[in-house]
Every structure is written in structure tokens, then in C-alpha cells.
C-alpha angles and dihedrals in degrees: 000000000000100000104048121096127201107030140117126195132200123200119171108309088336129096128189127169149114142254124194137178128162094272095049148007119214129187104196133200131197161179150186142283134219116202151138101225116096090218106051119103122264090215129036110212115222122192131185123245119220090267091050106253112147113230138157125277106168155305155289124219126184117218148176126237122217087273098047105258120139124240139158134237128202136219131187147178124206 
């Protein structure tokens, strides 16, 4: 899956993707979250930084859509 850009892949309560623009090219990783707040997210993103270090870059929620399908949205910070 090296080469593919602009996925991300849940299995199970791991994550594992990447996310690429022009100005930057991110393999994520993932896992799950256990809380009690209906807002929190279900998965936690973690990126790596140039020198290695493994730090947070965003979020997975899981949703329903007006016809009660589930789907997930992203957010990240770069």
C-alpha cells in the first residue's frame, strides 16, 4: 500500500492511511478511543514528525446521516 495516496483504512480499532497535497505527504496510523462523550472522536490520528517522533495530528468521528447510515468524518492538522 506504499504507493497509494489518499486513503485511509479501518480495521478493527486500527487505522492506518495517507494523506498527500502538493505541500506534504502523510502516512497515518491510528486507534481507537474509548469514551463516554457523544462527541469525542471513536479514533485518535498519529503522524510521524521529520526526526521520527510520533505525535497527534487529528481525529475520526462516526456519524449518521439523515437516513441513518453510518459514515466518518476526518479532521487533521498539518
Amino acid at each position: 500500500m506504499a504507493d497509494l495516496v489518499n486513503f485511509i483504512k479501518i480495521d478493527g480499532d486500527k487505522v492506518t492511511g495517507n494523506i498527500a497535497s502538493l505541500s506534504y505527504d502523510l502516512d497515518v496510523t491510528g486507534e481507537a478511543i474509548a469514551s463516554n462523550n457523544p462527541k469525542a472522536p471513536v479514533f485518535r490520528l498519529f503522524g510521524k514528525t521529520p526526526r521520527g517522533r510520533r505525535i497527534e495530528i487529528g481525529g475520526i468521528w462516526k456519524k449518521k446521516n439523515q437516513n441513518g447510515g453510518a459514515y466518518y468524518t476526518l479532521s487533521v492538522n498539518t
